[in-house]
C-alpha positions, 0 to 999 in steps of 0.5 A: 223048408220052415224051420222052427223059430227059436225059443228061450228058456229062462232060469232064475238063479237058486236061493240066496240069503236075500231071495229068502228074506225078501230083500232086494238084491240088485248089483250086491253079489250075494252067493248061494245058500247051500239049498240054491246050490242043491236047486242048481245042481236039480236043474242039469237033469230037465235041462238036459232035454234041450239043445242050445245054440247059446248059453248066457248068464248075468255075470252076478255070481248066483246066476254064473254059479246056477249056471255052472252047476247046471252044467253051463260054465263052460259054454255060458257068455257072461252079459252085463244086460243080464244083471238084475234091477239096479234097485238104488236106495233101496238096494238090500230093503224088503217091501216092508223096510220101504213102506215105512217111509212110503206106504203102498209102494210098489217097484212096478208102480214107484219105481226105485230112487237113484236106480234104474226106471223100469223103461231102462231094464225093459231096453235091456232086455229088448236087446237081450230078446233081439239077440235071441231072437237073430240065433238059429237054434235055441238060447239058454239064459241064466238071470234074475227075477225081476229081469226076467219077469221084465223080459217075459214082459217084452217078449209078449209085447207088453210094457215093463212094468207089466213083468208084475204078473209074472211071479218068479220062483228061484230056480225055476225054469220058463220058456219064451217061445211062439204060437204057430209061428215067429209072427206071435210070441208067447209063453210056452212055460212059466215059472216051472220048479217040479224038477225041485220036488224030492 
């Protein structure tokens, strides 16, 4: 009897102070603001239509503690290959902050001095893709933006760098999965948030 191929659904983390500026917030643990807190708690309910064989979050407490008000904590792994961009030097800068000094850069172009290529967040996230991937039933992932879009990315096939047409909102819901069968991978979902609609 086939059996359908697993699928993975991606949370960004709600709002922190940093998502709202637009700053890059890579290791720096910043929490939720108490509107993040109100867009995790919002995710329970659409969440609670799916069955997952596994639940893992980065480690980084606006991920674990989205995860936890969605109901996850007690079931969710923590994973280091989870964690977001490790954005170096320009750690806590916005986009604007950094084109003063280098007009035009992008991080999907330029890349971040002292920090992470965006080859080495792409090997993460084939790691994470491949753990998914050997589960029997489906995975539920709590993370971060860039990663994520990283990892859309990935899942299709297509370098890291291309996670740059995947715009991400915070809390919001994605789901990886496949066409026909586990032969071609696909989005089923992207970037979902009208279960934050009042």
């Amino acid at each position: 009897m086939k059996t359908q191929a697993p699928r993975v659904v991606l949370v960004r983390h709600g709002e922190t102070a940093w998502s709202r500026s637009g700053q890059h917030t890579g290791r720096t643990d910043v929490p939720l603001l108490e509107d993040g807190r109100k867009m995790a708690a919002m995710l329970a309910s659409p969440l609670r239509a799916w069955s997952f064989a596994q639940v893992w979050t980065s480690p980084l407490s606006r991920a674990f503690e989205t995860c936890a008000l969605a109901g996850y904590g007690d079931v969710a792994h923590r994973s280091d290959d989870l964690m977001e961009w490790d954005y170096g030097d320009h750690e806590g800068l916005t986009r604007a902050e950094i084109q003063v000094e280098n007009p035009g850069w992008t991080l999907w172009k330029d890349g971040v001095p002292h920090g992470e290529t965006a080859e080495q967040v792409g090997a993460r996230a084939d790691h994470v893709i491949a753990r998914a991937r050997a589960e029997q039933g489906d995975v539920l992932i709590f993370s971060h933006g860039h990663f994520l879009r990283v990892m859309a990315a990935r899942w299709l096939g297509l370098p890291p760098t291309d996670g740059r047409l995947f715009l991400l909102s915070t809390g919001s819901i994605s789901v990886l999965g496949f066409d026909g069968d586990a032969a071609q991978p696909a989005l089923a979902s992207w970037n979902d948030t009208t279960h934050l609609k009042d």
